[in-house]
Backbone as JSON, one array per atom type, in Angstrom:
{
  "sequence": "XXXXXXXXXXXXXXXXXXXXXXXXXXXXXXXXXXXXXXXXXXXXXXXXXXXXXXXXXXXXXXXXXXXXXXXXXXXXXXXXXX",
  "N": [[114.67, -154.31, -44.84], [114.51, -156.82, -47.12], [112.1, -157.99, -49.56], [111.16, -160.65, -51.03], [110.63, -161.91, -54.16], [107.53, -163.66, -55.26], [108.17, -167.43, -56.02], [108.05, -168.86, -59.33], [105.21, -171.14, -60.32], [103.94, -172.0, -62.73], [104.05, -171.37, -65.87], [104.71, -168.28, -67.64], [102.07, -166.45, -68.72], [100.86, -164.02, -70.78], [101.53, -162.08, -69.55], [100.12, -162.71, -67.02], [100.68, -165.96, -64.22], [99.53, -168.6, -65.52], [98.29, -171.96, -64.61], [98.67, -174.86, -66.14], [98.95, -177.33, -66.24], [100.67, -179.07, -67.34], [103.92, -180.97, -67.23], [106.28, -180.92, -64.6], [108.92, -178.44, -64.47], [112.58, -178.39, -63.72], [113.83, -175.31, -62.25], [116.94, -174.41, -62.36], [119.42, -173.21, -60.21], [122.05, -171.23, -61.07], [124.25, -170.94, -59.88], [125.0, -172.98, -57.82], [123.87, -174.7, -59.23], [121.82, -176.46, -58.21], [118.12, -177.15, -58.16], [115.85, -174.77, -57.38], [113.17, -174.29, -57.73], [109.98, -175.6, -58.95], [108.44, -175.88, -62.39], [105.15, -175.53, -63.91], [105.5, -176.97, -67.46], [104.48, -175.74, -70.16], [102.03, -177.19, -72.22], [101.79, -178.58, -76.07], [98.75, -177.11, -76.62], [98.15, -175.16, -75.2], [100.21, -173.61, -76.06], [99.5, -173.27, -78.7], [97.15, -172.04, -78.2], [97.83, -169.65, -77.18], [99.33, -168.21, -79.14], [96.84, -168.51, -80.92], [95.36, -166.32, -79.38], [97.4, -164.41, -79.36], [97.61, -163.87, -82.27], [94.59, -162.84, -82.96], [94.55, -160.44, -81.4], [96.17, -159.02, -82.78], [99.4, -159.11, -82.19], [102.23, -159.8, -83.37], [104.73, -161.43, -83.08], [105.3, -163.86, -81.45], [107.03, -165.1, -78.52], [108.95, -167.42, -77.09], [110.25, -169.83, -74.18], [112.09, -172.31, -74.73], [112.77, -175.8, -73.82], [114.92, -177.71, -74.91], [117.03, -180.49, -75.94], [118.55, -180.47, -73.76], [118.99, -178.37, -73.17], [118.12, -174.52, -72.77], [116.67, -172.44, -74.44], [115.4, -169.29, -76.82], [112.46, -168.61, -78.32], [111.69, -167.13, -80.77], [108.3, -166.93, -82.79], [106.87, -166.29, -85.99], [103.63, -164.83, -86.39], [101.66, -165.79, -89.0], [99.12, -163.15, -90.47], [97.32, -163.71, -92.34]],
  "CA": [[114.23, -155.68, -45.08], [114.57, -157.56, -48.52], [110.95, -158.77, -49.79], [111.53, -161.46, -51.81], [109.59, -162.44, -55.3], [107.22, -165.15, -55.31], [108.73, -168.25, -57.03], [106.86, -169.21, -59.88], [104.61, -172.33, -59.91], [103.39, -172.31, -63.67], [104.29, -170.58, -66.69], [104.19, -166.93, -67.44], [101.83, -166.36, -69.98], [100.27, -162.49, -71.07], [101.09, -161.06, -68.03], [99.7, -163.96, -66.17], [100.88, -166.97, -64.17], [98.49, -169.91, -66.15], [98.49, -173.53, -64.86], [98.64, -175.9, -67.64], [98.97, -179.31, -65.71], [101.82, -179.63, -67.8], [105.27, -181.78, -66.91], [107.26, -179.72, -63.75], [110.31, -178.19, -65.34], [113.24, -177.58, -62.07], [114.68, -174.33, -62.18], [118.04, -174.68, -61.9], [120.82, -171.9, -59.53], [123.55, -171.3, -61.8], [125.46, -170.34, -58.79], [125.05, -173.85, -57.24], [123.62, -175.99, -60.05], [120.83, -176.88, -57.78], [116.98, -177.03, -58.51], [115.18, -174.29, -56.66], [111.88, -174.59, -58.24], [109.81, -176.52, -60.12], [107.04, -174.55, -62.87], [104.63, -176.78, -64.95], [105.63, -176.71, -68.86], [103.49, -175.56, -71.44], [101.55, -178.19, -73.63], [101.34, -178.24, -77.19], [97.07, -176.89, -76.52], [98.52, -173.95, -74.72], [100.89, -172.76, -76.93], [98.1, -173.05, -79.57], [95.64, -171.23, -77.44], [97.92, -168.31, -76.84], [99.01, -168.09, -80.69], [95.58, -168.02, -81.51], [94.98, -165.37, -78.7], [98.27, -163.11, -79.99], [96.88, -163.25, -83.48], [93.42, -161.83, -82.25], [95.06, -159.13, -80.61], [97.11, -158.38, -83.81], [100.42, -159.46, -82.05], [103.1, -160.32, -85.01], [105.55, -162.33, -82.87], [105.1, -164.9, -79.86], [108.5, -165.39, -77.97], [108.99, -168.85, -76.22], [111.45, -169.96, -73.83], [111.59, -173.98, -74.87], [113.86, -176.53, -73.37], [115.71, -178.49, -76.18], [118.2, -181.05, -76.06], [119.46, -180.26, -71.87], [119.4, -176.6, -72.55], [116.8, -173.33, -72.7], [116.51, -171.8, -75.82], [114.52, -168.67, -76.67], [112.09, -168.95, -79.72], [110.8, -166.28, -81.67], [107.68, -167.22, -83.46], [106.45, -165.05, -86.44], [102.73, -165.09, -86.31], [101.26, -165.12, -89.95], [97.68, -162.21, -90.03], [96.22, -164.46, -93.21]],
  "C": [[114.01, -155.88, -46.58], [113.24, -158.15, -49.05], [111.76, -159.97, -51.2], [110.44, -162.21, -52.81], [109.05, -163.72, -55.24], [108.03, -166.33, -56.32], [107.28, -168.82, -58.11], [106.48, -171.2, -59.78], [104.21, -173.01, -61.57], [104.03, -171.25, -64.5], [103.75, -168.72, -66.89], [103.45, -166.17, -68.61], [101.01, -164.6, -70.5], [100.36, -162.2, -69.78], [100.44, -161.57, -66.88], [100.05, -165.46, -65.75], [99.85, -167.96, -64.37], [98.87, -171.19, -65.32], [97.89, -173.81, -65.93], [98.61, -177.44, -66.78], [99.97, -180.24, -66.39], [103.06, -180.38, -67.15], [105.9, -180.74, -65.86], [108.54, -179.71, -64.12], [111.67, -177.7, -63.68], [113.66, -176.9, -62.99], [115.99, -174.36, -61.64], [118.93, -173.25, -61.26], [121.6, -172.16, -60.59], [124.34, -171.45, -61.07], [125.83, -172.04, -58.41], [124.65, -175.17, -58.05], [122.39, -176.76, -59.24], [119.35, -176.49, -58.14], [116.48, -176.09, -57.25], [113.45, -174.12, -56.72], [111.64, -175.02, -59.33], [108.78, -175.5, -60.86], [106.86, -176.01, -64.0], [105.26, -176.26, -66.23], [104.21, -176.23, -69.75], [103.05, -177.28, -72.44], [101.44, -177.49, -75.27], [99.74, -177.08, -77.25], [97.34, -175.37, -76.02], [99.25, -173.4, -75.62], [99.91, -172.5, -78.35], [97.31, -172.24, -79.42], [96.16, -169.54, -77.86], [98.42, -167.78, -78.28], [97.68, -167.66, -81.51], [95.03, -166.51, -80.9], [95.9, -163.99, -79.3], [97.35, -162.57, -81.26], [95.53, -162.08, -83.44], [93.65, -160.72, -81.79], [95.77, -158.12, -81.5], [98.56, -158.06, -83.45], [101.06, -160.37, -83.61], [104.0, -161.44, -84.35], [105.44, -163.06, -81.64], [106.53, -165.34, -79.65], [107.89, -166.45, -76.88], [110.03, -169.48, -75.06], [111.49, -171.56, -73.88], [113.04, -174.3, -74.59], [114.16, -177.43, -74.13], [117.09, -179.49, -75.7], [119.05, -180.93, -74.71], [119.58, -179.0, -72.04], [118.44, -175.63, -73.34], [116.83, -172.61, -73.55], [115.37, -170.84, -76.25], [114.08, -168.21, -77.78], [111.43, -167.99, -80.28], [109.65, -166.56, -82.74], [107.07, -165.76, -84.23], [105.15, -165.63, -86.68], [101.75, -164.86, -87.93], [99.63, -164.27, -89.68], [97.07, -162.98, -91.0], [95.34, -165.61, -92.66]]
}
């Protein structure tokens, strides 16, 4: 028998699914081009939060996966320590 991974509902943030109450983003099948789930977006306040939280931790880079222009783009932020 196959268990099958929860679908997510909210973003995946430190190792933790967060709600944000953000905008629902569909997940699209490649295979089929159809939406199989929806996951809230990140707000500006969140991505702030967890920036501030990397820094604290003495993380150097925050990786993003942001939706641009009709397509998913994956953002490397460098976190300055000053």
């Amino acid at each position: 028998m196959q268990s099958r991974m929860p679908l997510p509902h909210a973003p995946f943030i430190d190792g933790q699914t967060r709600a944000t109450g953000g905008e629902p983003i569909a997940l699209i099948n490649p295979a089929t081009e159809e939406p199989f789930a929806h996951v809230e977006s990140a707000k500006p306040d969140d991505i702030d939060k967890q920036i501030k939280e990397a820094k604290t931790n003495g993380y150097r880079v925050v990786t993003l996966l942001v939706f641009r222009s009709g397509d998913y783009r994956w953002v490397a932020l460098r976190i300055d320590q000053s």
